[in-house]
VOFI-230328 format. One record per residue (C-alpha): residue number from 1; residue in one letter; y, z, x. Coordinates in pm, 1 decimal. Each point is the difference from the previous one (the first is absolute). Example, Ala and Ser with C-alpha at 12.3 -4.5 7.8 and 13.67 -1.06 7.14 Angstrom:
// VOFI-230328
{1, A, {-450.0, 780.0, 1230.0}}
{2, S, {344.0, -66.0, 137.0}}
***
This chain:
// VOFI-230328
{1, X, {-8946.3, 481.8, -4174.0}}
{2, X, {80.8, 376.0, -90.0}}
{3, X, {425.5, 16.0, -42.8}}
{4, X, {101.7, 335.1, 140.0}}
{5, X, {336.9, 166.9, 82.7}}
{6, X, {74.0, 114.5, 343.7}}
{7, X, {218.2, 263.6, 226.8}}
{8, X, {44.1, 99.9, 332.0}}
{9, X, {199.7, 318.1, 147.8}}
{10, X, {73.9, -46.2, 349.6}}
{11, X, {59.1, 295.5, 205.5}}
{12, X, {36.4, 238.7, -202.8}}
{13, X, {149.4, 332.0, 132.3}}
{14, X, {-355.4, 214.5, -222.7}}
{15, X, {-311.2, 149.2, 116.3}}
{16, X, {-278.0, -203.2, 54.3}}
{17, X, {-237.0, 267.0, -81.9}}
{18, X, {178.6, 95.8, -328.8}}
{19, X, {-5.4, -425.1, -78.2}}
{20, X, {-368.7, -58.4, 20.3}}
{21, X, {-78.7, 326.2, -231.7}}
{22, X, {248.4, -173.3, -262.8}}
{23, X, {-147.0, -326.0, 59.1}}
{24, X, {-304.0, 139.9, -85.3}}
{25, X, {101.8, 207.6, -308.4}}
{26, X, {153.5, -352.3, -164.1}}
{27, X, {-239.2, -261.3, 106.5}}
{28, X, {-176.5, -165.7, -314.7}}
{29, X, {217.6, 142.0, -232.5}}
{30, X, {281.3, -126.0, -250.6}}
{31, X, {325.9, -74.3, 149.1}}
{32, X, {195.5, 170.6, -303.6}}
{33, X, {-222.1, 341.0, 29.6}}
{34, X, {44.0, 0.7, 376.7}}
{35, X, {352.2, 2.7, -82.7}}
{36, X, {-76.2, 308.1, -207.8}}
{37, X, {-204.5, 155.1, 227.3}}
{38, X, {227.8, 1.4, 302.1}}
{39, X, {318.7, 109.8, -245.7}}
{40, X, {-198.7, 265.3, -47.0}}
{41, X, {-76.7, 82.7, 351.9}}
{42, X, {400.6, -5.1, 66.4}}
{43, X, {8.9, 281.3, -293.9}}
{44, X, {-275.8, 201.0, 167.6}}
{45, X, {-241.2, 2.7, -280.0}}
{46, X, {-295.1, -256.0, 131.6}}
{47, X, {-104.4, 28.4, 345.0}}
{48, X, {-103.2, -269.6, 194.2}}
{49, X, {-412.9, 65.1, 164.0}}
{50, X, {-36.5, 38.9, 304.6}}
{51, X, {-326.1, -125.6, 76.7}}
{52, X, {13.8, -112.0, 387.5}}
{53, X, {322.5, 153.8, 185.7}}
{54, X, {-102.6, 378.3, -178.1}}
{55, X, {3.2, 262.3, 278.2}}
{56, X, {181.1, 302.0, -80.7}}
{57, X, {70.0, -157.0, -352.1}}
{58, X, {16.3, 259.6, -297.0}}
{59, X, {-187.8, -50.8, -318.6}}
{60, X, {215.9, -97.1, -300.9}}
{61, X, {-61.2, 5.3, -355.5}}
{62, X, {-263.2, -238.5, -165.5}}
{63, X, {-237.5, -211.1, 75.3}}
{64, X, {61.1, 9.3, 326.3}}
{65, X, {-90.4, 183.5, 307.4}}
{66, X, {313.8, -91.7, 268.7}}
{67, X, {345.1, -147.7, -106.1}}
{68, X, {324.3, -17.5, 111.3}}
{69, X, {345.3, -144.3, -138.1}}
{70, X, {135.5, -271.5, 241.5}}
{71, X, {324.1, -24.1, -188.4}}
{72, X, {159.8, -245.9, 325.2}}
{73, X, {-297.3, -232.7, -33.3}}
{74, X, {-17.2, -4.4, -375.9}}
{75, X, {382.4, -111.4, 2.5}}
{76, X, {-54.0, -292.8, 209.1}}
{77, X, {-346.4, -56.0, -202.8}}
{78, X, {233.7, -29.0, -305.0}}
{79, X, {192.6, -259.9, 167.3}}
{80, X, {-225.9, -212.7, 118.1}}
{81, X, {-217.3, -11.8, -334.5}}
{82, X, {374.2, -52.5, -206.5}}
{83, X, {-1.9, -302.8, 245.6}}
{84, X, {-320.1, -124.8, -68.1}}
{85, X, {57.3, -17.2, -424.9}}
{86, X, {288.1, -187.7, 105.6}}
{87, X, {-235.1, -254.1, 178.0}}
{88, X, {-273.6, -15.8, -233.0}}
{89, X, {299.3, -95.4, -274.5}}
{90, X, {128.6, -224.4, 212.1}}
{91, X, {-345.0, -171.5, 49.3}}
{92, X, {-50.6, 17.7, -391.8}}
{93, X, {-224.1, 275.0, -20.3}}
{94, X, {-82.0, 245.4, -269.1}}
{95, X, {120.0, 331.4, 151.7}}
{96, X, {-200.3, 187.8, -226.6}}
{97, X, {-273.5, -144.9, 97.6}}
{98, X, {51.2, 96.7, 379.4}}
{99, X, {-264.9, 195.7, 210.7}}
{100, X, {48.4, 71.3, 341.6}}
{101, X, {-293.3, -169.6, 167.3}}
{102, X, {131.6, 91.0, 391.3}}
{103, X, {193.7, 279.7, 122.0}}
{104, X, {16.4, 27.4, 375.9}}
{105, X, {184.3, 202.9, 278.9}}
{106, X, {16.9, -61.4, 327.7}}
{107, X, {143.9, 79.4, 287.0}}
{108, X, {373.1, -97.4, 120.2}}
{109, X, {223.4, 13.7, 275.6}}
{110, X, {26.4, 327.4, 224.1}}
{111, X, {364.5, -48.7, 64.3}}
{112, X, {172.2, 344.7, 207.0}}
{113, X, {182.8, 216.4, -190.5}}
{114, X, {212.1, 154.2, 250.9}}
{115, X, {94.7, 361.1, 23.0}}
{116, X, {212.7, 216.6, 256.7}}
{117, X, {-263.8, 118.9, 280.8}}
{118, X, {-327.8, -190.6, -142.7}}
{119, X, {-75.6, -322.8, -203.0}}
{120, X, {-244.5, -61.3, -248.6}}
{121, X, {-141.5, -246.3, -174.0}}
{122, X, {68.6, -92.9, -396.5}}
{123, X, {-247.5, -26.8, -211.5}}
{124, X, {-41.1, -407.3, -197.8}}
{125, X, {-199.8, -186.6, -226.4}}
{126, X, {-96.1, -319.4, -132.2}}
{127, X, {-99.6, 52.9, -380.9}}
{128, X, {-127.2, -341.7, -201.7}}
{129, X, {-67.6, -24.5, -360.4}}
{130, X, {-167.8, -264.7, -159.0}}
{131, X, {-42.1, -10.2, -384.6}}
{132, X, {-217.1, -238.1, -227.0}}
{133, X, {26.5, -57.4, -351.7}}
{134, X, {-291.8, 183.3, -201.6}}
{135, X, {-103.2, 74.7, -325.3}}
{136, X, {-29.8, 388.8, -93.6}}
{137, X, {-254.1, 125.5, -116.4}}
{138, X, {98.4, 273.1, -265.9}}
{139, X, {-202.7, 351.7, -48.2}}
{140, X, {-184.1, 0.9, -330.7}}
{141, X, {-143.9, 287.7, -152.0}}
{142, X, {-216.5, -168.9, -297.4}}
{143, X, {-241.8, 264.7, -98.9}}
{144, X, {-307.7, -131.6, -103.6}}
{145, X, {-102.0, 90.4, -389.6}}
***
């Protein structure tokens, strides 16, 4: 049986569009660069892809095409993956070792948000990380002789 480290966000008051493109962007990936990644995305300076939710999305530097910086989401992304070292510690895990192996968002509750003449509806989601412990595999550049 595979340990792994766990967390759930219940109703959280972020985009569900925004969620699943930064789901995407960390899925696979080491828990301590995702960390890096999305610090950077609160300082403006790595954008996150936009791969799915991309209409009327301007280009940004790099390697990609679409990208925005969902500096609410990323926030509560932080959170939630501070949470889950936490847990894998707890469990006995090497946090080093950590890869995100599931990153989901889904929708939440439509609860009304209400306003002077019309209501509207707030926007929630369900976010769940799941990490497993993995070795790395580190980038060689032997040059052959």
């Amino acid at each position: 049986m595979i340990e792994e480290a766990k967390v759930v966000g219940v109703n959280l008051p972020i985009s569900l569009k925004e969620s699943v493109e930064v789901c995407n962007f960390i899925r696979n990936r080491n828990v301590k660069k995702v960390k890096g990644l999305l610090n950077n995305v609160l300082k403006k300076k790595v954008a996150i892809p936009y791969k799915r939710f991309n209409q009327d999305t301007p280009h940004r530097r790099g390697n990609i095409a679409s990208g925005r910086y969902p500096v609410k989401a990323v926030g509560y992304f932080l959170e939630l993956l501070n949470s889950l070292e936490a847990n894998a510690e707890n469990k006995g895990l090497n946090v080093e070792k950590l890869v995100l192996s599931f990153a989901v968002a889904n929708k939440g509750e439509r609860t009304w948000h209400y306003g002077r003449q019309k209501r509207r509806r707030t926007k929630r989601t369900h976010l769940e990380l799941r990490a497993i412990e993995k070795e790395i595999k580190e980038k060689t550049k032997d040059k052959k002789k």
